[in-house]
MIFI-418753 format. One line per 4 residues: number of its first residue (from 1); their letters; for each residue x, y, z of N, C-alpha, C. Coordinates in Angstrom, 3 decimals. Example, Ala and Ser with C-alpha at 12.3 -4.5 7.8 and 13.67 -1.06 7.14 Angstrom:
2
1> AS> 13.190:-5.690:7.800:12.300:-4.500:7.800:13.200:-3.300:7.800  12.850:-2.250:7.080:13.670:-1.060:7.140:12.900:0.030:7.870 $
end
This chain:
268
1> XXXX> 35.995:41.576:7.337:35.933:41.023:5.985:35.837:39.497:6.004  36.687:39.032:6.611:36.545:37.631:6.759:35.115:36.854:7.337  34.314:37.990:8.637:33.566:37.136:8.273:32.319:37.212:7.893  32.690:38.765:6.886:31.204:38.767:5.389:31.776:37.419:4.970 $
5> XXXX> 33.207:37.051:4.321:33.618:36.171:3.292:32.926:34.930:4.162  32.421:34.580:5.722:31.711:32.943:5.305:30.803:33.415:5.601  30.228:34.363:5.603:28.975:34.828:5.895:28.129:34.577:4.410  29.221:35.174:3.637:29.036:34.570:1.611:28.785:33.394:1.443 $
9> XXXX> 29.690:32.712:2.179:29.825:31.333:1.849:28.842:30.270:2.575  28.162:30.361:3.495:27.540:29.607:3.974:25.860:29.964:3.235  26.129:31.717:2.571:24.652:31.465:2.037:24.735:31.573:0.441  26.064:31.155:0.318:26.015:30.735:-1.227:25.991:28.941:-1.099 $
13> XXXX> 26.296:28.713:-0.131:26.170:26.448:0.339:24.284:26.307:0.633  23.712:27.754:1.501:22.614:27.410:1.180:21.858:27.410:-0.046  22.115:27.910:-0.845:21.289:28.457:-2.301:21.809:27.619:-2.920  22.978:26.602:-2.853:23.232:25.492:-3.681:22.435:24.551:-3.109 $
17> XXXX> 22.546:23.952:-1.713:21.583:22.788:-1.397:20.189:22.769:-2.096  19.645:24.221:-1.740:17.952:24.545:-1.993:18.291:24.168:-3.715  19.010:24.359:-4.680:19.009:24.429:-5.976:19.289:22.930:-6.253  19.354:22.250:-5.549:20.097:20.690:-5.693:18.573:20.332:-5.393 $
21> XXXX> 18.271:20.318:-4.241:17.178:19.780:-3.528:15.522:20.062:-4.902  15.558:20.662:-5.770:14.611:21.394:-6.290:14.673:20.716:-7.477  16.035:20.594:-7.896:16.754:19.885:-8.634:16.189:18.342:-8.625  16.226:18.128:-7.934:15.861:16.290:-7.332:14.402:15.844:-7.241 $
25> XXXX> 13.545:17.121:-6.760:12.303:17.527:-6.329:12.084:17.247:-7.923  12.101:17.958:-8.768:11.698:17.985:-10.638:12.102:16.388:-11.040  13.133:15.987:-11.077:13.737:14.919:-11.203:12.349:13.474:-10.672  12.532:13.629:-9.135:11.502:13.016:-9.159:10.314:12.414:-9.526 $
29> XXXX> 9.883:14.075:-9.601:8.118:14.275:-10.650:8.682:13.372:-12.053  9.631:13.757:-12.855:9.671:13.770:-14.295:9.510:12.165:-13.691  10.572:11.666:-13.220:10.264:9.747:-13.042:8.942:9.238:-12.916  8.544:9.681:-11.813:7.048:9.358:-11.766:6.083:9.912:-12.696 $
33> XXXX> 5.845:10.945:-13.562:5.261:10.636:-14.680:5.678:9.194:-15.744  6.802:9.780:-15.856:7.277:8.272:-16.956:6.894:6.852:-16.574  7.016:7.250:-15.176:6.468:5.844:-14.913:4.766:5.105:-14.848  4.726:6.362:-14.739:2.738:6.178:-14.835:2.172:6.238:-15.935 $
37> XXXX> 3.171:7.447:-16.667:2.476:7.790:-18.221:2.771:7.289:-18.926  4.278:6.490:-18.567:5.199:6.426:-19.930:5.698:5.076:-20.071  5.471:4.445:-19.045:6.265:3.021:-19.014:5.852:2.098:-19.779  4.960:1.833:-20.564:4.271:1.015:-22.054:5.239:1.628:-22.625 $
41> XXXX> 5.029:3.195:-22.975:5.512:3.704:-24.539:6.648:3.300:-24.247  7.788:3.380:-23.227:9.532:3.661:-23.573:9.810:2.567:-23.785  9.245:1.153:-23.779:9.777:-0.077:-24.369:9.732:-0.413:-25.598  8.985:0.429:-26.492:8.841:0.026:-27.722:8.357:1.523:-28.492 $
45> XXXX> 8.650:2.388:-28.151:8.391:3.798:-28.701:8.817:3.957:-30.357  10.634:3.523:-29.947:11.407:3.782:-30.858:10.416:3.111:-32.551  10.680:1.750:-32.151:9.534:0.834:-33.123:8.708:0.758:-33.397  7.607:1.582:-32.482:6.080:1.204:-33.130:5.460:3.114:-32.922 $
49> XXXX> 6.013:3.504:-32.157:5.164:4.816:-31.775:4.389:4.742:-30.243  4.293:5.809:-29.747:3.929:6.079:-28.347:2.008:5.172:-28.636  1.654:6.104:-29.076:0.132:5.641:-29.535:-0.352:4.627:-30.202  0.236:3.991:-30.819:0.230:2.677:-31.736:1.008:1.412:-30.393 $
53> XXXX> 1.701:1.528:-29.990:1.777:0.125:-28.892:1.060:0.607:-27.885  0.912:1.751:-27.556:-0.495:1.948:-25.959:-1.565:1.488:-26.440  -2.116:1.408:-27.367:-3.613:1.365:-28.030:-3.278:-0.361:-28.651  -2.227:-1.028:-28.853:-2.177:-2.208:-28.715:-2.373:-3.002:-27.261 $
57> XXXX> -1.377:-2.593:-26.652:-1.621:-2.722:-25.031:-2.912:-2.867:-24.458  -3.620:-1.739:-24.922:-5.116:-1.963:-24.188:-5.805:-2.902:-24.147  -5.717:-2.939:-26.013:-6.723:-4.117:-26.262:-6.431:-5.697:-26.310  -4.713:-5.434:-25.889:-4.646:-6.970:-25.482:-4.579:-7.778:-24.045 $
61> XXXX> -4.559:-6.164:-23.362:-4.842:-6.322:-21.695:-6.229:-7.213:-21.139  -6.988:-6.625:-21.460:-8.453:-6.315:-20.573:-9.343:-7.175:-21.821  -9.020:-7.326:-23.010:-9.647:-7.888:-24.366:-9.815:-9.490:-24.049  -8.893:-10.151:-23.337:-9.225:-11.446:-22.968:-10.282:-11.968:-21.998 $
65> XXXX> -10.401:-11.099:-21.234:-11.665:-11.078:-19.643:-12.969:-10.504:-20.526  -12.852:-10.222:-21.389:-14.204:-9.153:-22.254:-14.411:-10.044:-23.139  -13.781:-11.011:-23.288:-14.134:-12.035:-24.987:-15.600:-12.521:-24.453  -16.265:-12.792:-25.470:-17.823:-13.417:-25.360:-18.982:-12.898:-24.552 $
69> XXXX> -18.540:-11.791:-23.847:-19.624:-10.538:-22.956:-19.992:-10.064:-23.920  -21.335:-9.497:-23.566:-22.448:-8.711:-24.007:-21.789:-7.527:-23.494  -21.668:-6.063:-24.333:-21.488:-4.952:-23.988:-22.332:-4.279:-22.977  -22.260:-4.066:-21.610:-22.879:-3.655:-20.776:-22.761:-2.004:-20.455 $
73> XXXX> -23.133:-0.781:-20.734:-23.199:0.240:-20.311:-23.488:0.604:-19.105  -22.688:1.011:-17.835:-23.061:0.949:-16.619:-24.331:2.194:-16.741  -25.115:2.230:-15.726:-25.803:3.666:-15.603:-25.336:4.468:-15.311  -25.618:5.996:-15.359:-25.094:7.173:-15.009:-23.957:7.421:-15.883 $
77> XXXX> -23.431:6.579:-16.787:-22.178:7.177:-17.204:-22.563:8.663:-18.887  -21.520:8.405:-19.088:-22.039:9.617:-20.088:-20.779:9.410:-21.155  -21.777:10.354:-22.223:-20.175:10.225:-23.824:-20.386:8.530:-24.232  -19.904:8.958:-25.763:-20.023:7.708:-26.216:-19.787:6.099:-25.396 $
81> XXXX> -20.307:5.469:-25.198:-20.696:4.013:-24.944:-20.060:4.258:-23.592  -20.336:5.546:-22.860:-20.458:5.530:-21.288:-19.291:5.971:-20.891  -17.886:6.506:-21.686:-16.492:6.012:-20.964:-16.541:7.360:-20.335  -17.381:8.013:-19.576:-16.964:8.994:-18.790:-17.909:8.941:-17.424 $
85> XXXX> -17.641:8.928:-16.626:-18.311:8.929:-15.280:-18.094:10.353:-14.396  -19.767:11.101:-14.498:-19.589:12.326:-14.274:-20.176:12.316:-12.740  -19.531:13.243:-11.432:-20.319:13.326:-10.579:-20.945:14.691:-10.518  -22.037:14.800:-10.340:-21.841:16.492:-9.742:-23.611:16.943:-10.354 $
89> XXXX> -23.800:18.042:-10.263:-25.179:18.656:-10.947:-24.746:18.855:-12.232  -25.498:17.864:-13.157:-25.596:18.331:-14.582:-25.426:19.877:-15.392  -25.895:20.270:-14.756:-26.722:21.955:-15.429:-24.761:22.822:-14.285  -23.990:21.784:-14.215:-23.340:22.832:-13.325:-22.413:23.436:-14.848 $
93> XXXX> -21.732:24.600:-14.704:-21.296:25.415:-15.496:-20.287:24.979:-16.005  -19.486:24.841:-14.672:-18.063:24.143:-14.671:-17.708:22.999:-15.265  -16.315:22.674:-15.161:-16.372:20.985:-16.049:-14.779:20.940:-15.238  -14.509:19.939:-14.518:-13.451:19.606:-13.745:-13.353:17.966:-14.251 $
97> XXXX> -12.253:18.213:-14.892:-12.080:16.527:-15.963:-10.937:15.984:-15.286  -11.187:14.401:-14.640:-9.758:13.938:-14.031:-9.561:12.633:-14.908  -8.053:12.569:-15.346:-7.944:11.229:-15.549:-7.108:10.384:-15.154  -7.558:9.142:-14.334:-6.811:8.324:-13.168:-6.799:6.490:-14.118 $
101> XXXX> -5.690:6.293:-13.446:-5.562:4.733:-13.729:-5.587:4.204:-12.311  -6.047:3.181:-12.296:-6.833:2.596:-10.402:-5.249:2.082:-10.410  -4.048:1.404:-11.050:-2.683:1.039:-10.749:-1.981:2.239:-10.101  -2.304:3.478:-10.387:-1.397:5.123:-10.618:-1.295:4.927:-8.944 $
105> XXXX> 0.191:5.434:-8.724:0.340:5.698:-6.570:0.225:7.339:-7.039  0.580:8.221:-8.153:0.666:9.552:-7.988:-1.177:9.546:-8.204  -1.685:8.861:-9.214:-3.322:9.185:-9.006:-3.662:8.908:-7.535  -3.728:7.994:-6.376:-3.385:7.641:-5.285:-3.338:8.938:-4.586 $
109> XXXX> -2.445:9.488:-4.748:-2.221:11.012:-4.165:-2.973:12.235:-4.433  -3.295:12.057:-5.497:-4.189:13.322:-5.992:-5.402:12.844:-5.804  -6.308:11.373:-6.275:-7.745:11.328:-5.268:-7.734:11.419:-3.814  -6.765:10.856:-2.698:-7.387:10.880:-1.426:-6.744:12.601:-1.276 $
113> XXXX> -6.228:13.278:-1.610:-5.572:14.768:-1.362:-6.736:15.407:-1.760  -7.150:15.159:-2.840:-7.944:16.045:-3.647:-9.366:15.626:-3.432  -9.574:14.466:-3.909:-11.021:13.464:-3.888:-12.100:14.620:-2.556  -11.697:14.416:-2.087:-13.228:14.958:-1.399:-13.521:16.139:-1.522 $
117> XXXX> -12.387:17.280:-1.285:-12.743:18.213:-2.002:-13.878:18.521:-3.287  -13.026:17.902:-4.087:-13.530:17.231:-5.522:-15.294:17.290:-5.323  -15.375:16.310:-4.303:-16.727:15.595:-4.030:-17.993:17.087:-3.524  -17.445:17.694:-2.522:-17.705:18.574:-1.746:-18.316:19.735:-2.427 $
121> XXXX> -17.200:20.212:-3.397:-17.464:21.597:-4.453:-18.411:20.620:-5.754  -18.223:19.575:-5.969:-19.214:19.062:-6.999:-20.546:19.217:-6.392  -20.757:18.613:-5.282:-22.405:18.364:-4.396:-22.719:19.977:-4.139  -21.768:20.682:-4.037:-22.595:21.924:-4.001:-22.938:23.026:-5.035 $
125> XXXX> -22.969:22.538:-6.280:-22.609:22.891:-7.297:-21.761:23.881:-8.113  -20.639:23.669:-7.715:-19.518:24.766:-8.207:-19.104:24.097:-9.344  -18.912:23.085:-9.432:-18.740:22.563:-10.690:-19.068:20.885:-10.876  -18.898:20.486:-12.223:-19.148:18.910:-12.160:-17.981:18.754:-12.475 $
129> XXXX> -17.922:17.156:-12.030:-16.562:16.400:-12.046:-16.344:15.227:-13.090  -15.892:15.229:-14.316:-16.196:14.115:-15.248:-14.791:13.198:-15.189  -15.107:12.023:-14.758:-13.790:11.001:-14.451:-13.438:10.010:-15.938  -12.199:10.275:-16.219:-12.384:9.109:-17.045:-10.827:8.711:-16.632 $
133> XXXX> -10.840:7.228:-17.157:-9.956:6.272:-16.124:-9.131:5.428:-17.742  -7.809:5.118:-17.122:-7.222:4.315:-18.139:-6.768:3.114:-17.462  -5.937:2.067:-18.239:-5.763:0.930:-17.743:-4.432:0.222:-17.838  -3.182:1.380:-18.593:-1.949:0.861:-19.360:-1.406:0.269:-18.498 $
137> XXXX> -1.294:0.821:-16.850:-0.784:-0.039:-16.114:-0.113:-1.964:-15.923  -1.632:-1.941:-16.700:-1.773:-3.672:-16.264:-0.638:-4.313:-17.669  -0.094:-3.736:-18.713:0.471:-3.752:-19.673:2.152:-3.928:-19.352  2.828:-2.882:-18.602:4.041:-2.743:-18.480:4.589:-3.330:-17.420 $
141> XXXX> 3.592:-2.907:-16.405:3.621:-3.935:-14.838:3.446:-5.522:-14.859  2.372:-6.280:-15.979:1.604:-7.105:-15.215:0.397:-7.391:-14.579  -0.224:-8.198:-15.052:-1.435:-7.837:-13.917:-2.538:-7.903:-14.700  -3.822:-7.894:-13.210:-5.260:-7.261:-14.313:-5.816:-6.322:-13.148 $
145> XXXX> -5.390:-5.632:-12.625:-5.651:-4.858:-10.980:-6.415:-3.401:-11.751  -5.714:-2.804:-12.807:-6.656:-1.460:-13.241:-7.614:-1.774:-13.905  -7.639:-3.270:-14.464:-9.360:-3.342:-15.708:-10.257:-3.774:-14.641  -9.350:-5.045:-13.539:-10.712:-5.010:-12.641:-10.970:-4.217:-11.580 $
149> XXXX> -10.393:-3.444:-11.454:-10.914:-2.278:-10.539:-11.581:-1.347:-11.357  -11.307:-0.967:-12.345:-12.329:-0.205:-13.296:-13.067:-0.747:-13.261  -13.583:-2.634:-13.615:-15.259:-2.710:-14.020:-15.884:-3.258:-12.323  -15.153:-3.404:-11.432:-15.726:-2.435:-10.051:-16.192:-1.437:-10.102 $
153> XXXX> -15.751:-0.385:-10.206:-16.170:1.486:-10.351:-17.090:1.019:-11.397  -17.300:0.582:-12.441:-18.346:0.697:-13.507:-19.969:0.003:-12.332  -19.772:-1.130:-11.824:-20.670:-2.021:-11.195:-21.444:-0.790:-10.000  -20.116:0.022:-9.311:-20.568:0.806:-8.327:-21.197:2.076:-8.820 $
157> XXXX> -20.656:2.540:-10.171:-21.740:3.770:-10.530:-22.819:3.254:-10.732  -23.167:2.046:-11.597:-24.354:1.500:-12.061:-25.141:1.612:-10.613  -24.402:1.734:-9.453:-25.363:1.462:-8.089:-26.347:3.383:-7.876  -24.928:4.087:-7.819:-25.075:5.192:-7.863:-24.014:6.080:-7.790 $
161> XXXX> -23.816:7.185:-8.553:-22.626:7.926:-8.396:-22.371:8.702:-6.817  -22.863:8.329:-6.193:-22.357:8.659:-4.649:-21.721:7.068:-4.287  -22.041:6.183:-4.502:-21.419:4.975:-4.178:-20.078:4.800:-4.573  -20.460:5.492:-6.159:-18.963:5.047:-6.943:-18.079:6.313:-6.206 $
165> XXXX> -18.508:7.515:-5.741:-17.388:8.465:-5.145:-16.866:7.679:-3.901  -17.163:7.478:-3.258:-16.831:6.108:-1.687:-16.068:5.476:-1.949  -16.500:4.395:-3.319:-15.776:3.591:-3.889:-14.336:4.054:-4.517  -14.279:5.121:-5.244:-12.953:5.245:-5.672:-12.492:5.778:-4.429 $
169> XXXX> -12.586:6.278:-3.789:-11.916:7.058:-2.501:-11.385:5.482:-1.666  -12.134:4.467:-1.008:-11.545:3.596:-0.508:-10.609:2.955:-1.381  -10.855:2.579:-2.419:-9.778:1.834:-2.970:-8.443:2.512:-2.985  -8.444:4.023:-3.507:-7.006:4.621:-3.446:-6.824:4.940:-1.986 $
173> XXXX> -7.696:5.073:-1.153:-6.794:5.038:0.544:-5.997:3.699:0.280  -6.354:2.407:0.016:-5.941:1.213:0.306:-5.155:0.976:-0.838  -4.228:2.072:-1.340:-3.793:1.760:-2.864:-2.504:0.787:-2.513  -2.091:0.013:-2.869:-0.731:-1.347:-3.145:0.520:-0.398:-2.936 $
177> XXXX> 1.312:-0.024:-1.852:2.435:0.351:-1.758:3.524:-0.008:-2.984  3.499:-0.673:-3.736:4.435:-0.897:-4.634:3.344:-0.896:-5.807  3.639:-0.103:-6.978:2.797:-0.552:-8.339:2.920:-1.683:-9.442  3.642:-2.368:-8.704:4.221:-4.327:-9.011:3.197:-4.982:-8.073 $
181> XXXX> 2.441:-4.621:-7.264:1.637:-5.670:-6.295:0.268:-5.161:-7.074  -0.560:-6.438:-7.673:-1.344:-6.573:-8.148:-2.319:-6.854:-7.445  -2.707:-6.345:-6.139:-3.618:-6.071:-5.304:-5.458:-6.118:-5.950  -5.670:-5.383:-6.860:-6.816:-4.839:-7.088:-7.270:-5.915:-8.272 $
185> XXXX> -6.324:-6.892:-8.851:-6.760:-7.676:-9.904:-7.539:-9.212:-9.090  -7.643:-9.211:-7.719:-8.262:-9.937:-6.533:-9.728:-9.728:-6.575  -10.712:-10.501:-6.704:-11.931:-10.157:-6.737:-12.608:-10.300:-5.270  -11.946:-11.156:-4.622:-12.534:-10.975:-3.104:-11.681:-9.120:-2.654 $
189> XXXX> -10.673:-9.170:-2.448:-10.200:-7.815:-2.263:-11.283:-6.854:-2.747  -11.617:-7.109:-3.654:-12.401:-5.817:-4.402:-14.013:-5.840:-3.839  -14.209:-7.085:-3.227:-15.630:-6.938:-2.596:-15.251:-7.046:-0.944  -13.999:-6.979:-0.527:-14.175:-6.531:0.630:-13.845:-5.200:0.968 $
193> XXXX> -13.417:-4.386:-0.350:-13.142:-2.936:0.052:-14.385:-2.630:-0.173  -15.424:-3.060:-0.607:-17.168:-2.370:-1.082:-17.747:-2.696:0.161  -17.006:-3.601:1.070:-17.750:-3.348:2.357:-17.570:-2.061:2.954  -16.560:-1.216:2.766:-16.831:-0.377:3.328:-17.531:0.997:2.924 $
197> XXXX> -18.147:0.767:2.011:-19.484:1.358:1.356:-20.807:1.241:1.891  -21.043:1.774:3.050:-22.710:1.213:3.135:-23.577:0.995:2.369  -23.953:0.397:1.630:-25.078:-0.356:0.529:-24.403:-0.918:-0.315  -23.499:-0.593:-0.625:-23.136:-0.844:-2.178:-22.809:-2.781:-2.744 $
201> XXXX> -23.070:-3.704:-1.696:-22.734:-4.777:-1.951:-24.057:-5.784:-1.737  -24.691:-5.470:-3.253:-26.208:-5.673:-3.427:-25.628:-6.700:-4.720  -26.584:-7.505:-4.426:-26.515:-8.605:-5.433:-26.151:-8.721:-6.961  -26.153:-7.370:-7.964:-26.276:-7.028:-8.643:-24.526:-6.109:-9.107 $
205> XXXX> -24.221:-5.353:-7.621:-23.123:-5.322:-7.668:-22.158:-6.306:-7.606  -22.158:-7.233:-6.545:-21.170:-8.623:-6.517:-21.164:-9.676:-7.764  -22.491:-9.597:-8.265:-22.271:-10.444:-9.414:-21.662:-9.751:-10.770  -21.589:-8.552:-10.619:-20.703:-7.778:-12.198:-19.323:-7.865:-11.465 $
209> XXXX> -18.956:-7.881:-10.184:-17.721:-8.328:-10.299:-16.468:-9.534:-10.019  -17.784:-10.653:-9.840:-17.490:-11.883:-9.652:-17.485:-12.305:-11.138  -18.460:-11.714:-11.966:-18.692:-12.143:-13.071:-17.399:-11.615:-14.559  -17.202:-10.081:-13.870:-16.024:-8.998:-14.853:-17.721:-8.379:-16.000 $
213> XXXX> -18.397:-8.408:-15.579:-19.568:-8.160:-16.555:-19.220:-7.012:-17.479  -18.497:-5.642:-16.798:-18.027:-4.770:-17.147:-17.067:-4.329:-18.262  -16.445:-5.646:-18.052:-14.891:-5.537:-19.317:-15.527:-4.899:-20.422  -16.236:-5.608:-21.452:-16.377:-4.743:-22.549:-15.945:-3.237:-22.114 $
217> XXXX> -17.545:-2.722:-21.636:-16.898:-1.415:-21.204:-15.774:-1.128:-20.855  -14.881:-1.900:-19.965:-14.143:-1.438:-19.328:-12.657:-1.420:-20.858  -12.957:-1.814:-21.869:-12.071:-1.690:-23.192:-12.478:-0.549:-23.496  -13.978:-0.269:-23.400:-14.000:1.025:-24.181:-13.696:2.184:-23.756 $
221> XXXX> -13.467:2.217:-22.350:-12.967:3.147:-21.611:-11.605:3.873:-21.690  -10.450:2.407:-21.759:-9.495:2.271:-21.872:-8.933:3.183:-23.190  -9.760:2.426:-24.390:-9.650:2.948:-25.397:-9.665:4.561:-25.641  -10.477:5.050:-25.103:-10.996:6.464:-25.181:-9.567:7.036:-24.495 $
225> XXXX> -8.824:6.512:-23.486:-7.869:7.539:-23.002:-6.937:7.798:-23.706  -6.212:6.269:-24.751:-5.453:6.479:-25.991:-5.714:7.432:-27.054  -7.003:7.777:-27.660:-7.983:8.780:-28.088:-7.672:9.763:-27.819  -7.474:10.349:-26.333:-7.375:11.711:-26.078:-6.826:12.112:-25.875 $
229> XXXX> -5.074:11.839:-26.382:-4.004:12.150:-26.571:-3.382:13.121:-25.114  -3.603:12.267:-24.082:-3.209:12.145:-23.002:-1.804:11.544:-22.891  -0.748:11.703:-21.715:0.132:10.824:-22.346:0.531:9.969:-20.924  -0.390:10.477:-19.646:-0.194:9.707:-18.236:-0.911:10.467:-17.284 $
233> XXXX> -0.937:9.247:-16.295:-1.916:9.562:-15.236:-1.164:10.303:-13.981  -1.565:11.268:-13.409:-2.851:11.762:-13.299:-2.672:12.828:-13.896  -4.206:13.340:-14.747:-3.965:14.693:-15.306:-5.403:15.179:-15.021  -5.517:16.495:-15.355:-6.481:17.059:-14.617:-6.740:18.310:-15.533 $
237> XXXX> -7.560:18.590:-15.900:-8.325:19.727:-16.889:-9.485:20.771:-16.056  -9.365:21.753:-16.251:-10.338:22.940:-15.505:-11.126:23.348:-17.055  -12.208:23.584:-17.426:-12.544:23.744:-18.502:-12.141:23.628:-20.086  -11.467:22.511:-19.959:-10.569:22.081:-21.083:-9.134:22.278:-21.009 $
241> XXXX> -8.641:23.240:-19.982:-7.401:23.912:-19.951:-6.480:22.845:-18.689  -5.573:22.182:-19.287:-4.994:20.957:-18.041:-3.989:21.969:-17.002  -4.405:21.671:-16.327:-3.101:22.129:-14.409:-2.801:21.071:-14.164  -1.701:21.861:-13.361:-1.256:20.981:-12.744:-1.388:20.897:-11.455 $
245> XXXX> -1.708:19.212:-10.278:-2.194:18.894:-9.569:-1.105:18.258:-8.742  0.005:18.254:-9.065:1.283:18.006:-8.374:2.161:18.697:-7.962  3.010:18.341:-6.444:4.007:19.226:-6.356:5.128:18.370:-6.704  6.324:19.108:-7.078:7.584:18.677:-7.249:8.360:17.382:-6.998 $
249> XXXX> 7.789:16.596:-5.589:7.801:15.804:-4.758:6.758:14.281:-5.377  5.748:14.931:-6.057:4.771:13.335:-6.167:3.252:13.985:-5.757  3.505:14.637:-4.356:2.324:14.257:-3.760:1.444:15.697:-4.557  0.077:15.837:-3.765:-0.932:16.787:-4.200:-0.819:17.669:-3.949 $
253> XXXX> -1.274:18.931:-4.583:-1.382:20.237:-3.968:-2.616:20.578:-3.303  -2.854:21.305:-2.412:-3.875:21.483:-1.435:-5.164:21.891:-2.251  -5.743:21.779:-1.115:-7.442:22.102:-2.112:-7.591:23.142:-2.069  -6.861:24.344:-1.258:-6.994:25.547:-1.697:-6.467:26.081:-2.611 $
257> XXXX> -5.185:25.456:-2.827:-4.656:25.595:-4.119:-4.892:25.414:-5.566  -6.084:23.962:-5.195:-6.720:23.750:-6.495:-8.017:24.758:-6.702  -8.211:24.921:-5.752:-9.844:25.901:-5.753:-9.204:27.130:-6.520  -7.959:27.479:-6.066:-7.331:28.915:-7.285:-7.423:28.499:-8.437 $
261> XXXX> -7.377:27.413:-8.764:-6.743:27.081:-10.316:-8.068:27.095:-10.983  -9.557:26.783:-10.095:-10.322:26.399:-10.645:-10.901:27.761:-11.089  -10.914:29.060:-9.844:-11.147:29.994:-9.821:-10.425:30.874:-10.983  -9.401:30.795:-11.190:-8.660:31.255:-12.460:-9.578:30.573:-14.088 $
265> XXXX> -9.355:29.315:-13.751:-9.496:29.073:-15.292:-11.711:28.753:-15.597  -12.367:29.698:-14.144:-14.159:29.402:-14.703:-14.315:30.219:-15.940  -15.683:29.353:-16.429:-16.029:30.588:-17.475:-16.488:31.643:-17.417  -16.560:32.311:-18.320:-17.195:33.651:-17.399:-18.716:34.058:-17.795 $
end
């Protein structure tokens, strides 16, 4: 009897650790959303509303680098005044919608985890991939690292949407260990990560981002994520229907795992 009784007890200490640990695991996630999704709204929620100071935020972020530009529409983009950047075969069935802020370390995790995958099942046409990107980051943190890394990605689709897939993939390998280091608001930084793009640092590209040529756009982009009553990055939609692309912990779930989700929610 005595020793069922720690035989009880050592696997009732395990089923508490695992319930603690799981415990902490959720805990985690919930922080790191708030902190990606939520850290504008919780300073001023109470007073103004979640959507009414994010949608202030935007336009007083990225609105100063955009004053006196000509609205530039990169190529390839799509949806009103461009704010969606689609990769993949047009005519594909599917619709795999991501939305990343270039500041996000959990977006960070889900493009280089996910990203090629992503890339892989788009080029072969299982589905298309429509990106659209926000910028609140630069608001709660500091900074201008997500508007000018967005009108980077705008300069590099304008090159070609295989450039701009390279392009977002290097930048989040090389994402700022802390989301306080304003890494990406560096314009040499941002043209020495396009070196590692074969082509992509053509005259035309370096000057939209020596220049910020992009900002406009890169407001209207911004704008559109407040719009779509999103509430943080990263989120991820399979035919309109959002999954989830995280484990418990922060990081990504595998690409086989996402290939189920995608496989569950095609049309038919």
């Amino acid at each position: 009897m005595a020793s069922s009784s720690k035989k009880d007890q050592r696997r009732e200490a395990r089923e508490r650790l695992r319930a603690a640990r799981e415990t902490e695991a959720r805990r985690a996630r919930l922080r790191g959303r708030l902190l990606v999704g939520g850290a504008a709204v919780a300073v001023l929620a109470v007073a103004a509303g979640a959507g009414i100071y994010a949608s202030r935020q935007a336009g007083s972020g990225g609105g100063s680098e955009a004053a006196g530009k000509p609205f530039l529409r990169p190529a390839r983009t799509s949806g009103t005044d461009g704010v969606v950047v689609p990769y993949g075969k047009p005519d594909a069935k599917d619709v795999v919608s991501v939305w990343l802020d270039p500041r996000c370390p959990f977006c960070a995790n889900v493009e280089t985890g996910l990203g090629p995958a992503l890339k892989e099942q788009a080029d072969a046409g299982t589905y298309r991939v429509e990106y659209h990107f926000a910028t609140f980051l630069d608001g709660p943190l500091g900074g201008k690292g997500s508007k000018r890394a967005l009108n980077a990605l705008g300069a590099a689709v304008n090159e070609s949407p295989e450039k701009f897939m390279e392009y977002l993939q290097v930048l989040y390998k090389n994402h700022p260990q802390k989301e306080t280091d304003d890494k990406f608001g560096s314009t040499d930084t941002l043209l020495g990560f396009a070196d590692q793009v074969p082509g992509l640092r053509t005259p035309g590209f370096d000057k939209a981002v020596e220049e910020l040529s992009y900002m406009p756009w890169v407001d209207k982009v911004s704008q559109a994520f407040y719009g779509s009553g999103k509430k943080g990055t990263p989120a991820v939609e399979v035919n309109g229907k959002e999954v989830n692309v995280l484990t418990g912990t922060g990081g990504p779930i595998t690409p086989d795992a996402f290939g189920q989700l995608v496989a569950e929610n095609r049309k038919p």
